[in-house]
Structure formats: C-alpha cells, structure tokens
C-alpha positions in Angstrom: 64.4 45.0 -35.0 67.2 42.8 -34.1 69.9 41.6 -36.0 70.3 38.4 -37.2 72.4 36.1 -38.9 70.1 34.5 -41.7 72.5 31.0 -43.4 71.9 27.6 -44.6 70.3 25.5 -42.3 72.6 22.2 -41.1 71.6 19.1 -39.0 73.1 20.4 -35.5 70.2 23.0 -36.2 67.8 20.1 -36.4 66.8 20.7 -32.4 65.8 24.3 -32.6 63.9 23.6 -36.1 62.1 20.8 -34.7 61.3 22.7 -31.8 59.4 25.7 -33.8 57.7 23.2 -36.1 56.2 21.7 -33.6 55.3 24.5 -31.1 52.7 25.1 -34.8 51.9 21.9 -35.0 50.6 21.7 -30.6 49.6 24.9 -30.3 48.6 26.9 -33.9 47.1 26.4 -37.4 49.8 27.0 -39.5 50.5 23.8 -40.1 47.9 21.2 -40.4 49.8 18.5 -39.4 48.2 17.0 -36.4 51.6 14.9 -34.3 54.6 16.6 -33.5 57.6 15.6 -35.8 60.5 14.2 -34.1 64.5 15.0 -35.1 65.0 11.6 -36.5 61.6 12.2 -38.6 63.2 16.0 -39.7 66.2 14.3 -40.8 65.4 13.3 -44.5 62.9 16.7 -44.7 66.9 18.9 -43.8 68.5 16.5 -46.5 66.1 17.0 -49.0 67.1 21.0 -48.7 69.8 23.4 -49.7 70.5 21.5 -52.6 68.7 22.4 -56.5 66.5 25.7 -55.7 65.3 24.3 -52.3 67.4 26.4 -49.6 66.5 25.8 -46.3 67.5 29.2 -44.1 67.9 29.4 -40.3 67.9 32.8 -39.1 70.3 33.0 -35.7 70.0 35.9 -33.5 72.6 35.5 -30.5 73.7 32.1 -31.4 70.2 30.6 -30.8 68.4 29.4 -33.9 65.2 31.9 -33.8 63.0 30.6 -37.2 63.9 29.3 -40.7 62.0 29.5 -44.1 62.4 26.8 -46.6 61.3 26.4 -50.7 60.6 22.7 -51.4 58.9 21.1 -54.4 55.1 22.8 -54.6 54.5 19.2 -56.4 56.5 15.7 -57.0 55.5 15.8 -60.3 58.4 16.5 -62.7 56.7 19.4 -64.5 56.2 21.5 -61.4 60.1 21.5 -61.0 60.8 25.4 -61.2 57.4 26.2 -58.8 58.4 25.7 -55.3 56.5 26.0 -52.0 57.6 28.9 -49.5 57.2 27.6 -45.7 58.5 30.3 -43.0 57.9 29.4 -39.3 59.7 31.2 -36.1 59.9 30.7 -32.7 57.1 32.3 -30.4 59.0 34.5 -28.5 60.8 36.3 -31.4 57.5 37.1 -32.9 56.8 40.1 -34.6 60.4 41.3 -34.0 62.3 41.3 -38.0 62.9 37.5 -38.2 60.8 36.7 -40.8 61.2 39.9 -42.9 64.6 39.1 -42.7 64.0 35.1 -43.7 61.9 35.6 -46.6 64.1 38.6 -48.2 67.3 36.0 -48.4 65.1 33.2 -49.3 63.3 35.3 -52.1 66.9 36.7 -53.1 67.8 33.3 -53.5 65.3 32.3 -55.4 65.4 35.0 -57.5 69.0 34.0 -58.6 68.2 30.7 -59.3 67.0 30.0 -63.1 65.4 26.5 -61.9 63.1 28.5 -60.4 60.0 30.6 -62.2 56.9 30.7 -59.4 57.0 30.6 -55.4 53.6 30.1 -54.2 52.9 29.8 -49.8 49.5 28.3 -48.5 48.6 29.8 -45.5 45.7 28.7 -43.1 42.9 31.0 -43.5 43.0 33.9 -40.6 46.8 33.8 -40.2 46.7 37.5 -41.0 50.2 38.5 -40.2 51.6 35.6 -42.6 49.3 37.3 -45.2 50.5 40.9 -44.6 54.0 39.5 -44.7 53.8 38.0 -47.7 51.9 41.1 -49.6 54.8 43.2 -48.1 57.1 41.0 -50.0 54.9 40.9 -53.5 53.1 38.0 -53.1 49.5 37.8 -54.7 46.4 36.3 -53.1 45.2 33.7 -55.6 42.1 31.7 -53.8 41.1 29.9 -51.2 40.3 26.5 -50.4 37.8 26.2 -47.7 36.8 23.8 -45.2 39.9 21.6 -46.2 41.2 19.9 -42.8 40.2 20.0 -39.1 42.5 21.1 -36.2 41.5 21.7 -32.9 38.3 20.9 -33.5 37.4 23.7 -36.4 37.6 23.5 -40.2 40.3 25.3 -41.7 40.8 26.6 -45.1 44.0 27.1 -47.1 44.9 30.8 -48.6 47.2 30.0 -52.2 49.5 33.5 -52.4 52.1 33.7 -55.6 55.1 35.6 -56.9 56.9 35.0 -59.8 60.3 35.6 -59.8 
C-alpha cells in the first residue's frame, strides 16, 4: 500500500480531477454520464464542496493527484440536508493499490464529525464489485437496486443504493 497524502481538494487540482472523472465517463460505468466534463464545467461542481458537510478530498501520492472522494447533497430538496451522496473515483493506474481505503476512511471521519450530517448513501452501477466490497469493508449496507435505469455503451445499467448512518 502506498502512502498518501489525503486533503481538501483546491482548484489547481481541478486538471487531475477532471482527468479521472472522465477516464469513467469514456471508458467505464461508474458514472452514467455520457460527455466528458471539461475544467471550466468542474469549476462550480469544486465550489460547491468543502464547505457545510460536503468535503471534497484529493488523495496525493508523490505530488500527483491519484483519486478524490466527495459528499454532496443526495437531494436539493431542503429536507434531505443531513443525507449526502458519497462519490469516490481514482485514477486507473493507482487501482487496487490503498487509495480509496484511504479516501473514504477521511471522508467518512469527516462525516462522522459533522452533526449536519445523519445518512451517507453511494449508488454504484450494478457489477462494479470492487466499489461494493469497498463500501461493505467500510459499513455500508446494500439497500436495493434500480434496474435497467440508463444505457452506456450500448447495455442497460442498473443502480446499487448502499447506506451508513453515521
């Protein structure tokens, strides 16, 4: 496992973020967004983080920005304020190699510090396995599973809801 420095996310970060969204977005299913996101489109998405109980973590590993993880609003509705949506996404090539263990412990730390915030829930595409194993490692608890609910790369995919209250 390598070591790696795990801190608030900041707009010079914005390249390397971008760039691991959108490697998922291209070339995987855990995201079901179809385009690639530019910086200037990431711009408000940064802003709209580390501030109330939405932290948005890089996690560094030689001075190269390696993954992040992010809770944002589950909902925009007022009453879903202390529920927030987990997202965790890293770069290919430090797959399977401590960065997100390492992302989701000081996200969930964070979280549970935080009195805004009662619930973290994470949808994960269905078959994204090792997303599920990390997030039973952690505590979270399979809830259902919407199937059939978007198309990318020409398949239906369906949505896994996982929660942990905190």
């Amino acid at each position: 496992m390598n070591n790696y420095t795990i801190r608030p996310a900041k707009e010079k970060d914005l390249p390397a973020l971008t760039e691991i969204y959108n490697y998922e977005v291209v070339h995987g299913v855990a995201t079901l967004d179809l385009h690639p996101r530019t910086e200037e489109d990431r711009v408000a998405w940064l802003r709209s983080h580390n501030r109330l109980n939405h932290p948005l973590l890089a996690a560094e590993a030689d001075g190269i920005v390696v993954g992040y993880a992010s809770l944002s609003p589950f909902r925009e509705k007022e009453a879903y304020a202390s529920t927030v949506e987990l997202s965790v996404y890293i770069a290919p090539e430090a797959r399977g190699k401590g960065a997100a263990g390492a992302l989701v412990e000081a996200v969930l730390a964070l979280a549970r510090a935080d009195e805004r915030t009662h619930l973290v829930v994470s949808v994960i595409t269905g078959g994204n396995e090792a997303s599920a194993r990390l997030h039973r490692k952690y505590g979270f608890t399979y809830c259902g599973t919407l199937h059939r609910v978007g198309v990318k790369h020409g398949a239906w995919q369906d949505v896994d809801y996982y929660e942990l209250p905190v």
